[in-house]
Each structure stands twice: as C-alpha cells, then as structure tokens.
C-alpha positions as CSV (number, residue, x, y, z in Angstrom):
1,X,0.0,0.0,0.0
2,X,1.6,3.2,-1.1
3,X,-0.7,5.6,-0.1
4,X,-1.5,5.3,4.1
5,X,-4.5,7.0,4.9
6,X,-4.5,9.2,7.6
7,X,-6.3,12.0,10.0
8,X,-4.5,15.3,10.5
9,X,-4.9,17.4,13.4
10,X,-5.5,20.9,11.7
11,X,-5.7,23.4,14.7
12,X,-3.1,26.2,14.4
13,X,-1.8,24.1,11.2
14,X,-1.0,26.6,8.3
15,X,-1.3,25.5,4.9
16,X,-0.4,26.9,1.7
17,X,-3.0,26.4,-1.5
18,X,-1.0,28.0,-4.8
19,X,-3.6,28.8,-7.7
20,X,-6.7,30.3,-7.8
21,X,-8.9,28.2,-10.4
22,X,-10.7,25.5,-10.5
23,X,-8.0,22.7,-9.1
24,X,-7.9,25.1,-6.2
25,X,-11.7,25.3,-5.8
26,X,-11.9,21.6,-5.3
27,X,-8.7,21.5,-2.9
28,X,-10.8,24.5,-0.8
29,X,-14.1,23.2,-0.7
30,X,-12.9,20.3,2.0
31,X,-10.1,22.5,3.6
32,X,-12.4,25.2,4.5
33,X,-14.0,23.2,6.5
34,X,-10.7,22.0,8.8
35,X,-9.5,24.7,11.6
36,X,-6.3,25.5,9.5
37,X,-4.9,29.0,8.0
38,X,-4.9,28.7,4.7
39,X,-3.0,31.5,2.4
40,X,-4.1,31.2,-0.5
41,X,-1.4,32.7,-3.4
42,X,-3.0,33.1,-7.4
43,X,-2.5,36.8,-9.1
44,X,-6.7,35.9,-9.8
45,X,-9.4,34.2,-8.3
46,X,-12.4,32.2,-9.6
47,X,-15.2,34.2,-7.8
48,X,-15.9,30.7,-6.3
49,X,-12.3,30.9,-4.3
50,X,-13.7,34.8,-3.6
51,X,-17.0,33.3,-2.3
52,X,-15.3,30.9,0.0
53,X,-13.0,33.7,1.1
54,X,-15.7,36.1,2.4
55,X,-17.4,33.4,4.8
56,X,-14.6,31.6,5.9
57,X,-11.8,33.9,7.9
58,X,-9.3,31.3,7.8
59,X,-8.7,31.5,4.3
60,X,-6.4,34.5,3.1
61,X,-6.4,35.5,-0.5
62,X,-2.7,36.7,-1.5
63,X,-3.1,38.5,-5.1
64,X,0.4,37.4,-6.3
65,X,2.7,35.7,-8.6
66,X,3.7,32.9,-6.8
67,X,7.7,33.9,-8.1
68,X,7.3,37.1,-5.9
69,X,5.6,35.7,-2.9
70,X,7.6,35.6,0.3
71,X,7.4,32.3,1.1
72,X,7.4,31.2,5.6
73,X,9.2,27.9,6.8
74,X,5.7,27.5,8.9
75,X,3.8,25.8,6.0
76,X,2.7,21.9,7.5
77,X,2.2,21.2,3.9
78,X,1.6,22.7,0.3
79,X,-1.2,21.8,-2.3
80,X,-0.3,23.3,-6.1
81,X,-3.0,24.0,-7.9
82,X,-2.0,25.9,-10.9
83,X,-3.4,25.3,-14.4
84,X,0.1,25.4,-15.6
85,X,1.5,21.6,-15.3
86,X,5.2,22.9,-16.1
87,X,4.8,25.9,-13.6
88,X,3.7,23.3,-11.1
89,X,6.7,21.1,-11.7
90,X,9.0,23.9,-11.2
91,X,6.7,24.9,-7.7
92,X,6.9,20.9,-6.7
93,X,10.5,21.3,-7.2
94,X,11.1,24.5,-4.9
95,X,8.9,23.1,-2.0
96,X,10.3,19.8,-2.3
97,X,13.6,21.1,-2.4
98,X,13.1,22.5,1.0
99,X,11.7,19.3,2.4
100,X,7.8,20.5,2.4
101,X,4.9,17.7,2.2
102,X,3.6,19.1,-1.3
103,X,0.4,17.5,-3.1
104,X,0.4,18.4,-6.8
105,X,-3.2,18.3,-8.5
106,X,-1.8,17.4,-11.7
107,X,0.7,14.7,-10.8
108,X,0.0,12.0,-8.2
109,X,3.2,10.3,-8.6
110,X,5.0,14.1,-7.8
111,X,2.9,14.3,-4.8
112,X,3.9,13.3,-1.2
113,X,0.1,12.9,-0.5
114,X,-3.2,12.5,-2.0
115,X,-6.7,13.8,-0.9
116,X,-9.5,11.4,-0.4
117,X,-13.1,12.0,-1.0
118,X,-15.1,13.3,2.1
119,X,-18.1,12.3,4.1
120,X,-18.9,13.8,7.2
121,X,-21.5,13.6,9.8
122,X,-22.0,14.5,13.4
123,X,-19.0,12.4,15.2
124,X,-18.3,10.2,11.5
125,X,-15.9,11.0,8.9
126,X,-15.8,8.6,6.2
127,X,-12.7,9.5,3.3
128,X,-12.5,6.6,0.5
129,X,-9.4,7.4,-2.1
130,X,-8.9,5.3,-5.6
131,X,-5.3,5.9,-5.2
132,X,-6.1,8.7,-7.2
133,X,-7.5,6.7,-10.3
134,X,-11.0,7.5,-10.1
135,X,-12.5,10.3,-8.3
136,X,-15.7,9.5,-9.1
137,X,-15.9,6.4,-8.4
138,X,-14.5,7.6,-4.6
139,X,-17.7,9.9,-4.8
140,X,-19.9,7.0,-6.3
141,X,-19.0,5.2,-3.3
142,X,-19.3,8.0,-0.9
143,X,-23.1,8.5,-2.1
144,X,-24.1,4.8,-0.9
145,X,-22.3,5.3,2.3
146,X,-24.4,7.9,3.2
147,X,-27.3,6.3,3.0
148,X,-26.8,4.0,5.5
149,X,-25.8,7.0,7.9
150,X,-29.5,8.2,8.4
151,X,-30.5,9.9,11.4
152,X,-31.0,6.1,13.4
153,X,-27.4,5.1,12.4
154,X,-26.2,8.3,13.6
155,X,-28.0,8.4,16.9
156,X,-26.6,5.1,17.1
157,X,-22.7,6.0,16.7
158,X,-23.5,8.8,19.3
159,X,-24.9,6.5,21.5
160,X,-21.9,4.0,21.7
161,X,-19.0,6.8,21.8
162,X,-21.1,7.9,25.0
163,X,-21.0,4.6,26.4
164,X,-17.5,4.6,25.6
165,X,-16.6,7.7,27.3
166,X,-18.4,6.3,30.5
167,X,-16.9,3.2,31.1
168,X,-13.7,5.0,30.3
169,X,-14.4,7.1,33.1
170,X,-16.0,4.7,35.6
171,X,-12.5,2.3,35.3
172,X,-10.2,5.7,36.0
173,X,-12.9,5.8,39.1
174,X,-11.8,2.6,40.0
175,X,-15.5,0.5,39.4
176,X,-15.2,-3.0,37.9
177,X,-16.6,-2.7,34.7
178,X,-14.5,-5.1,33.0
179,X,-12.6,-5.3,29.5
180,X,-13.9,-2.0,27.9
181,X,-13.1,-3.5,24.4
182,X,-15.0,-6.7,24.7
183,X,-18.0,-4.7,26.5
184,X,-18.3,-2.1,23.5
185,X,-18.0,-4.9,20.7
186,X,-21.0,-7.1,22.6
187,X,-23.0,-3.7,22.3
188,X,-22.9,-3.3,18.7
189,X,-25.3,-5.2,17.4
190,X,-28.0,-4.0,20.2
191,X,-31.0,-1.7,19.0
192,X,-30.7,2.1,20.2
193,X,-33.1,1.2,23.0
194,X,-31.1,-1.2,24.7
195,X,-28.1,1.4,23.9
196,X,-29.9,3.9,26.2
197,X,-31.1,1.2,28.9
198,X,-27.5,0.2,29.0
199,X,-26.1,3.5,29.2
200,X,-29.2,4.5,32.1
201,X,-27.5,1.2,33.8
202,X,-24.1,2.6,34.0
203,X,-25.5,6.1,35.5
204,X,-27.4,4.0,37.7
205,X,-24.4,2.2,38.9
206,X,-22.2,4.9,39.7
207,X,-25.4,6.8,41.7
208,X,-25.6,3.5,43.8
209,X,-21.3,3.7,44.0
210,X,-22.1,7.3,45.6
C-alpha cells in the first residue's frame, strides 16, 4: 500500500493552496472546513475561491505571482493548484527542495500525498481514495455510504461513543466494569433502546457507587 490513509490534526496548522482556479476550488471546498490557515497565493481568483474567502476567515487570499511571494518555513504542507502543469513542476520542485509535504493536482506520482473524498457527519468522517485513479468512483461510493448514515445510524454511533466515554471514566474511578473492548464490541449489534437502557444502567451504577 503506497498511499497510508490518515487524519490530521488541523488546529493552528498553516497550509499553503498556490492557484486560484478550478483545481484550487476543489482542494478549498474540503479544507475550509478543517481549523487551519490557509494562504491562498494566485495573481486571480475564480469568484468561487472569492466566495469561500468572504465566509470563511481562515482563508487568506494573497493576489500574487507565486515567483514574488515571500514564502514562511511554517507551512505543514503545500497543495499546487495551478493550471500550468510545467509551472507546477518547477513549484513541486522549490517546496520539495526544502523538504515541504507538497500534493500536486496534476501529478499523483510528484505528490507526497493525495486527498480522499469526504463524508462527514455529526461524530463520522468517512474518506474513500482510488489511489487517485478515479475520483468519481470515490464519490460514487461516498453517495451509498451515506445512505446507510441516516438519522438512526447516527443516533446510534452517538450512542456507543457515550457509552465509551463512561466506562472509560468509571474504570479511572476505580468501578469493575470489565474489559472495555470486549463490552463495547457485545453492544454493537443492540438496538438504540437497549443502547440507552445500557447507558441508564451505568448512570445508575455509579449513583448507587455514591
């Protein structure tokens, strides 16, 4: 497996998005959403990239040639989005030059990383990548996902990460609640009612500790 699929902690992360078109829509679109700084350099914007700009204050639009841009040692990691495939090459070059992770939109095998598609709901993030072969096919299977997260499933997930949390914190207590693991993989296949009876039973537990 070449690519290993992993989930980045973005807070105070800063991140540097070169290009202003379409490629760097796409790349925006998901990043927007992550608590990162993200300076965005392009000498023009799509008014999409605008639109993103105005309600989301993490992202900074710099209107400049990349060649004059200052560029800060702080970058985590670099997407290049230009619709310039030689301009990128030389960009890749200059970041990778100075040891940054760079992901390059037009090359996979240039890039130290590749972007998955994303689904994400309440406490669920589901990413599915094709290795960068097929996009939409990542998407295609992204759409059947999501059916099966409806408000049940959901309530559901919520439900056993509570539990979770609780037994976590009753064993730090000191209350014999046996092997976490083994407790939360018996409760999986139970119905949302039982989740909640079980979950009453633990509050009811610790009451009666008290």
């Amino acid at each position: 497996m070449r690519y290993y699929p992993i989930c980045i902690d973005t807070l105070n992360k800063k991140i540097l998005v070169v290009g202003g078109g379409n490629a760097s829509y796409l790349k925006l679109k998901d990043l927007a959403k992550t608590d990162a700084h993200i300076d965005v350099v392009s000498e023009k914007f799509l008014k999409e990239v605008d639109e993103l700009n105005n309600i989301n204050r993490n992202i900074i639009l710099i209107r400049e040639n990349i060649e004059n841009f200052e560029i800060s040692d702080d970058y985590h990691m670099v997407f290049i989005c230009t619709d310039n495939h030689e301009l990128n090459m030389e960009i890749c070059k200059y970041f990778k030059d100075k040891k940054f992770l760079v992901m390059v939109a037009d090359s996979r095998e240039k890039s130290d990383f590749i972007t998955s598609a994303i689904l994400h709901k309440d406490n669920i993030t589901v990413s599915v990548n094709t290795q960068g072969k097929s996009p939409t096919a990542a998407k295609l299977i992204l759409n059947e996902t999501g059916k099966i997260l409806n408000e049940e499933f959901t309530e559901k997930i919520s439900l056993l990460c509570e539990i979770r949390e609780q037994l976590k914190m009753k064993n730090n207590e000191g209350l014999n609640i046996g092997n976490i693991k083994s407790t939360m993989d018996s409760l999986i296949c139970k119905n949302n009612s039982d989740l909640k009876i079980f979950l009453n039973d633990i509050e009811d537990s610790v009451r009666q500790e008290n």
